[in-house]
Backbone as CSV, one residue per row, in Angstrom:
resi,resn,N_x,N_y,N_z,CA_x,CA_y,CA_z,C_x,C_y,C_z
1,UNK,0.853,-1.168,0.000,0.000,0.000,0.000,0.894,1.224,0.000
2,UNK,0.605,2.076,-0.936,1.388,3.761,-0.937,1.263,4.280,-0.050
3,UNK,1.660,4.991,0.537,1.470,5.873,1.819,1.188,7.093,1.489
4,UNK,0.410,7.228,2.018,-1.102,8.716,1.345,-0.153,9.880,2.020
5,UNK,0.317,11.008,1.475,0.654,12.175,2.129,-0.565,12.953,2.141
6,UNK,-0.337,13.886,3.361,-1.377,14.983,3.373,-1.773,15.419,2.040
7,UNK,-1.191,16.232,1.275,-1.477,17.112,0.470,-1.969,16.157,-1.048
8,UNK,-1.485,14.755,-1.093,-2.410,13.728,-1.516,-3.427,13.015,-1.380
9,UNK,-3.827,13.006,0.074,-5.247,12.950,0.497,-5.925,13.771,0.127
10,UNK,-5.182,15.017,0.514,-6.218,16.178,0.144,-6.726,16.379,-1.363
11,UNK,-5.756,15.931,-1.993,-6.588,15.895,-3.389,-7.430,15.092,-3.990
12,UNK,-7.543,14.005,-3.275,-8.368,12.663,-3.818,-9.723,13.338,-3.886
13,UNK,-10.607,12.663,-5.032,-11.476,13.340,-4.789,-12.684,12.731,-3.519
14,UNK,-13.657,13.466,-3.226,-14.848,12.847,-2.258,-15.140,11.367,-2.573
15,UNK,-15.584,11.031,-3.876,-15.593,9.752,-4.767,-14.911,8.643,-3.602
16,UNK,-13.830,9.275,-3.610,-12.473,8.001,-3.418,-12.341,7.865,-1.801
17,UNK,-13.650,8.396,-1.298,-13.581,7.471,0.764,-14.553,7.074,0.778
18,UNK,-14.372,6.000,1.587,-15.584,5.048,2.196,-16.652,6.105,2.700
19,UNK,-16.139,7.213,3.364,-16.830,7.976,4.691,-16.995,9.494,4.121
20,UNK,-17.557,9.980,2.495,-16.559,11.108,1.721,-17.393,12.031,2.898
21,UNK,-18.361,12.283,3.775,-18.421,13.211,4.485,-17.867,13.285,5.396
22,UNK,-16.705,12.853,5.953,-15.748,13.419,7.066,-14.422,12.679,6.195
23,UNK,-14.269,12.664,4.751,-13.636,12.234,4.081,-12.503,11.012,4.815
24,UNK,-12.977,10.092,5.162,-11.908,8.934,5.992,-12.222,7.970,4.741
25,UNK,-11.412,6.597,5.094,-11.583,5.677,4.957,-11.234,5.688,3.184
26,UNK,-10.040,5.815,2.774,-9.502,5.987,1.739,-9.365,4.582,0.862
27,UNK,-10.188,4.732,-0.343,-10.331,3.686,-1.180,-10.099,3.629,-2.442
28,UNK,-9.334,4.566,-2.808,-8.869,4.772,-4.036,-7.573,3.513,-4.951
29,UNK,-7.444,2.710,-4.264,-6.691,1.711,-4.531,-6.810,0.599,-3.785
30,UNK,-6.871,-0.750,-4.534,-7.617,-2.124,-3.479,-6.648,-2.276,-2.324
31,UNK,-5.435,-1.443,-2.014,-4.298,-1.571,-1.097,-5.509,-0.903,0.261
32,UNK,-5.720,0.111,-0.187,-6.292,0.870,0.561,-7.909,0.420,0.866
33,UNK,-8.872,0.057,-0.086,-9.927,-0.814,0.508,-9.974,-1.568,1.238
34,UNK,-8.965,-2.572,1.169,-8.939,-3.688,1.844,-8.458,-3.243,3.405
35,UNK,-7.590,-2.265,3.494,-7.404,-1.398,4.816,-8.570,-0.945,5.342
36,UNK,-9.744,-0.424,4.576,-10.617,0.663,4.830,-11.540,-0.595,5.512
37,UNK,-11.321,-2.006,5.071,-12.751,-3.377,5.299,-11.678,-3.310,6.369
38,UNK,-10.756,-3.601,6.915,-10.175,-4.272,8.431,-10.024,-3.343,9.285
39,UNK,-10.150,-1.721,8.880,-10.325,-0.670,9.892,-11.853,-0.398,10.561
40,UNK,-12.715,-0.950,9.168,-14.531,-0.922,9.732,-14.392,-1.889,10.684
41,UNK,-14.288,-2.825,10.613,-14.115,-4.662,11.731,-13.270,-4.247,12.705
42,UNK,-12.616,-3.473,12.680,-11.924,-3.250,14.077,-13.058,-2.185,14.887
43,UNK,-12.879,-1.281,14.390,-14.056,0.166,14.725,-15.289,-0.547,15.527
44,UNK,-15.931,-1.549,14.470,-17.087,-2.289,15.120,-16.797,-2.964,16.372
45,UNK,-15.615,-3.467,16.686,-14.972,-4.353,17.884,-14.732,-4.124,19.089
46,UNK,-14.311,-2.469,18.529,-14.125,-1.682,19.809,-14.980,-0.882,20.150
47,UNK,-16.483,-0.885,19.381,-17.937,-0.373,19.822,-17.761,1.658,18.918
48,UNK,-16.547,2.171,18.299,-16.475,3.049,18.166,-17.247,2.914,16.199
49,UNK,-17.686,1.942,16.245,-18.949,1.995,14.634,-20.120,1.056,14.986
50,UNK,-21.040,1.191,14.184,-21.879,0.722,13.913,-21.693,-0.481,13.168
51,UNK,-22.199,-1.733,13.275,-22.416,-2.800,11.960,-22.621,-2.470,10.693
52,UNK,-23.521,-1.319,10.596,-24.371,-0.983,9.379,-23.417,0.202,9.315
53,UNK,-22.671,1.294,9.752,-21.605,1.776,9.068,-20.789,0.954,8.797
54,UNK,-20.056,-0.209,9.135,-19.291,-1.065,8.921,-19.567,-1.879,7.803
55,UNK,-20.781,-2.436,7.253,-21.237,-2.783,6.311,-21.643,-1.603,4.714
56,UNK,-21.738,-1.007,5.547,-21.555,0.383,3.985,-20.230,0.484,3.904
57,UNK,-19.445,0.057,4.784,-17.940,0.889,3.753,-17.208,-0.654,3.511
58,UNK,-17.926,-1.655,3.570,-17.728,-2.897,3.150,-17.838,-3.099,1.979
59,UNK,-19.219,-2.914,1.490,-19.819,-2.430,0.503,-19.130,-1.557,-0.706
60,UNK,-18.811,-0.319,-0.409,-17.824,0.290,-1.374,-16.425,-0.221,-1.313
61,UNK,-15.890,-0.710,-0.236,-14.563,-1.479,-0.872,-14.488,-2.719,-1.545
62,UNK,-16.027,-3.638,-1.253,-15.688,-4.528,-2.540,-16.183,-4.326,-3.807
63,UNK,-16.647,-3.019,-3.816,-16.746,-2.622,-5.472,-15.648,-2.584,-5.994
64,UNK,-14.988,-1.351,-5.166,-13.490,-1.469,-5.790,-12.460,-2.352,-6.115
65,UNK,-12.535,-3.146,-5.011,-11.255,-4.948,-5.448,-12.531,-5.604,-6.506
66,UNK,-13.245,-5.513,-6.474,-13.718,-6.038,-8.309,-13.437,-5.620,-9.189
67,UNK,-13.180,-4.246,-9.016,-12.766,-3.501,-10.101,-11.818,-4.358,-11.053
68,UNK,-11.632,-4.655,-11.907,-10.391,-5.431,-12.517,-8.964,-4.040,-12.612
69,UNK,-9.657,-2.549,-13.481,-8.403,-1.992,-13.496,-7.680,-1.476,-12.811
70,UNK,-8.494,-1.685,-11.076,-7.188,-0.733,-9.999,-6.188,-1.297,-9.946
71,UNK,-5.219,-0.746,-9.501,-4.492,-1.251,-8.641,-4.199,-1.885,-7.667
């Protein structure tokens, strides 16, 4: 997985987070989905998410690892 700098986060667009209204959960590459699915499962574990937020950003990261052309 690349390591996101600030000023490269900052440019991604809204599109590209699990969470684009408090812009988290960065999914712009299946490196990073697959981070964004084991950061929801943790979140849920430690009571700081919901199932059903945890399952929406489940949801958009396995769109993306289907994707065939990401990365």
């Amino acid at each position: 997985m690349t390591k996101l700098t600030k000023a490269a986060r900052d440019a991604l667009p809204v599109a590209d987070f699990a969470e684009p209204d408090i812009r988290a959960y960065p999914i712009e590459d299946k490196a990073h989905a697959r981070d964004a699915k084991a950061r929801a499962s943790a979140a849920v574990h430690t009571g700081r998410m919901t199932q059903a937020e945890a399952d929406r950003i489940d949801r958009l990261a396995d769109a993306v690892l289907a994707k065939p052309n990401v990365p």
